[in-house]
N, C-alpha and C positions, 0 to 999 in steps of 0.2 A: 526661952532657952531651957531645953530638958535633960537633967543627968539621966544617963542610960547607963552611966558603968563607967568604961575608961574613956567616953566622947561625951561631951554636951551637944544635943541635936537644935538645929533651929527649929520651929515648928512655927506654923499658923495654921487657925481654923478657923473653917468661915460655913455658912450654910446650914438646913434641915433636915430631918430624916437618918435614916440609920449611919452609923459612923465610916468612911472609907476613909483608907492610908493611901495614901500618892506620894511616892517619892521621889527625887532625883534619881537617875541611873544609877549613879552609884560612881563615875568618873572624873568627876568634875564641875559637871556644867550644873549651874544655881537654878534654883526650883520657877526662877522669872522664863525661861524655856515654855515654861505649863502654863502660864495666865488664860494662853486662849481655851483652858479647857473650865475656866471657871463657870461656865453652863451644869458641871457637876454638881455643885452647890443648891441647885437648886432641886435635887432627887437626894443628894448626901449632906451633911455633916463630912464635911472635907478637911483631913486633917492630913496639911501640905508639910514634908518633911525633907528635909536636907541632910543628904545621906553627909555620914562620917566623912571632913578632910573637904566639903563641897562648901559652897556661899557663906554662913555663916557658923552654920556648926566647925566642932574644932575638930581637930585631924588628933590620931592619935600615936599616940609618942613610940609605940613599937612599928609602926608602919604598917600595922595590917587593916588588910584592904579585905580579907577574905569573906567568900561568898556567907560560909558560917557566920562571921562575927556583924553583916549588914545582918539578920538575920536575927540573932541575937539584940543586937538592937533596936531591930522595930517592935520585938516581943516584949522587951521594958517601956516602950517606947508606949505600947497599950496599955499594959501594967500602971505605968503612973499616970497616963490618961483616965485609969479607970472604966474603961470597956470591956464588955463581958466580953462582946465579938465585933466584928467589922468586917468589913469587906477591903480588899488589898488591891492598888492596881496599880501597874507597873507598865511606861513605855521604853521599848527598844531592850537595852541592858537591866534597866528598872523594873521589864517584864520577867527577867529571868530572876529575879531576888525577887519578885510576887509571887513563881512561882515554884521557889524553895519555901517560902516560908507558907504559903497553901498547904503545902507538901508534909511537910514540918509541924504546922502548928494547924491541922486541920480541925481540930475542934474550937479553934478562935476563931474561925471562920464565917460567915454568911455567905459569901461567893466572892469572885474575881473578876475582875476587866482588864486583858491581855490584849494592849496592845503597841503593833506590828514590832514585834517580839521572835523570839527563836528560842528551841530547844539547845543547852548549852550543849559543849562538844560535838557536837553533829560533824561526820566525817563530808565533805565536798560544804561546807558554809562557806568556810572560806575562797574558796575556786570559786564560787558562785557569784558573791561581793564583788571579788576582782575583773569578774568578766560580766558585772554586769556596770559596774565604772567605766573599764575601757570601752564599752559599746558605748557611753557618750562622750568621747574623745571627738576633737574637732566643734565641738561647743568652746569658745573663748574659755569664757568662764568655766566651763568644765576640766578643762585641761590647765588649767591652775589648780582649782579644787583637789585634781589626781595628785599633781604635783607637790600642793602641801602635803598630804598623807606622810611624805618621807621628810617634811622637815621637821627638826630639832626645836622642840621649845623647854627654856631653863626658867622661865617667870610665868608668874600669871597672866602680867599683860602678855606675852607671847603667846600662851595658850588660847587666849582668850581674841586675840586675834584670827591667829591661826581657825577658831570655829568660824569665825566671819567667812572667814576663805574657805570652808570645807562646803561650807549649807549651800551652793547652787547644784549640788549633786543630790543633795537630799530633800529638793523639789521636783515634781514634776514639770513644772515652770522655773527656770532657774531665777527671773526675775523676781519671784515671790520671795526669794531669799532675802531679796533687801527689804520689803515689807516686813519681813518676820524681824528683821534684825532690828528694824527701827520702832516693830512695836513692841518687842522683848524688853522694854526700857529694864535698864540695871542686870541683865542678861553677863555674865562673867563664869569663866573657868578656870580652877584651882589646879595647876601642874601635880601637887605632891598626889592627888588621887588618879591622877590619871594608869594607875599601876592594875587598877580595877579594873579594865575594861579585861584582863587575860587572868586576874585571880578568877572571877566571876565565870569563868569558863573551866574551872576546875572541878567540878561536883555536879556527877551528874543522878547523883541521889532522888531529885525529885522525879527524872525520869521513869523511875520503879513504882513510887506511889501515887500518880496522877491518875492511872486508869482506876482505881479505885477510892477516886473523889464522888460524891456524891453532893455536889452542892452547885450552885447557878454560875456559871463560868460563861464570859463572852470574849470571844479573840478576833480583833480589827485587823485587817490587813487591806492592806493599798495597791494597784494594780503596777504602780513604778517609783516602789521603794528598793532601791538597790541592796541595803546593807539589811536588810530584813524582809528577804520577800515573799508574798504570798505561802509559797511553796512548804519555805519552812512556817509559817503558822497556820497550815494547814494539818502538818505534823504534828502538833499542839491538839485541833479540834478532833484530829481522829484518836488524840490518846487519850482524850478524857471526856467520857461517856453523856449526852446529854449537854453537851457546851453547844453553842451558839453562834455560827463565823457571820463577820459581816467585812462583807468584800465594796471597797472604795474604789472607783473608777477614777482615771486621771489625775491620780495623787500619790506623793511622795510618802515620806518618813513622818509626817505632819498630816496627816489627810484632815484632821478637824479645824486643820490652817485651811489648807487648800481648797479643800471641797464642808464646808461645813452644815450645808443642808444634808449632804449623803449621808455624813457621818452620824451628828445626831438624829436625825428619821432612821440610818438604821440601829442605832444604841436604844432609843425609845423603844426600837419593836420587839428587839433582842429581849430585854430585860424585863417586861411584863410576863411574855412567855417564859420566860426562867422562873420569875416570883411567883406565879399564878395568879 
């Protein structure tokens, strides 16, 4: 447990090699979500973080969820780590707070792993999400998933429910969802964070300084991620000069679930040719 200021972050490290930050999204959902990317640990020093108001870290007492203030605390967050620099990487929502604070703190930097992530406020994101759910309507399971979207959760366990019910939309196999869920062990969502998923789409600041990053950036995208697809992290590889896409076949929001020989053969290939 790390003071940052007005949150104590949960934190775990594990692994060799130069130091990367991983963090929760930023809305909820506990850092147990990422186990299956523990194959990091063996190229980084993986320092696993749980944003503000998520798993165990505390939530803070003004309510702010703002993109700034994640931000601000992953910067103390290295600071009493003692890291000159690190490398930052961020999936879905989690990619967009990797990519303010690149943005932001690019001298802390070493590079970035973006992935299936989007550029925040992007005009037609949202049209896009929605019609790309309703085209799997008439899947069982998918048309509940649509379905929860509009219910109301006031507790944890509701919230944390309710992701049970969303994750067959965010497989390319819907049945892989119950796989992920039952190897997620201790996998839970905090209601009071959930305000993040729409702060975090406020600041489009890093939008302006990304073309003139200069450092190894890799952006994962999946060929049937609905809420993140291809398209918009394609927008990503072409705004920042010298990054490296690698595109997943037959995979969701999870491609390193789903497809994980793709994934890591293509992460290995990506990031040697970044490093030299």
């Amino acid at each position: 447990m790390i003071d940052v200021g007005d949150v104590v972050l949960s934190v775990a490290i594990s692994g060799s090699g130069p130091p990367l930050l991983l963090t929760t999204p930023g809305w909820g959902v506990s850092i147990h979500a990422y186990q299956h990317l523990r194959p990091l640990q063996e190229r980084f020093t993986v320092v696993w973080a749980e944003t503000r108001g998520t798993g165990k870290s505390s939530a803070p007492d003004n309510g702010d969820y703002k993109l700034t203030s994640f931000t601000a605390d992953a910067e103390a967050l290295r600071v009493a780590l003692g890291a000159e620099r690190w490398w930052v990487a961020g999936h879905s929502t989690g990619g967009v707070l990797a990519q303010h604070y690149l943005a932001h703190h690019t001298d802390r930097c070493l590079g970035a792993i973006l992935l299936c992530t989007y550029l925040p406020l992007e005009p037609g994101r949202f049209d896009d999400v929605v019609a790309r759910a309703t085209a799997r309507a008439g899947d069982p399971r998918c048309d509940r998933a649509i379905e929860a979207f509009s219910t109301p959760v006031a507790t944890d366990d509701e919230a944390t429910k309710k992701l049970g019910e969303l994750l067959p939309l965010y497989f390319h196999d819907v049945e892989a969802a119950d796989r992920f869920m039952a190897e997620c062990d201790g996998l839970s969502c905090r209601v009071a964070a959930m305000v993040a998923e729409d702060e975090t789409n406020l600041d489009r600041t890093a939008v302006e300084i990304l073309p003139g990053i200069d450092l190894p950036v890799v952006i994962v995208a999946a060929s049937n991620d609905f809420v993140c697809s291809a398209p918009w992290n394609q927008q990503i590889h072409q705004l920042i000069p010298g990054s490296k896409f690698v595109f997943i076949e037959n995979a969701g929001h999870f491609p390193w679930f789903e497809q994980p020989g793709q994934f890591w053969s293509g992460l290995d290939d990506a990031l040697p040719a970044l490093q030299g």
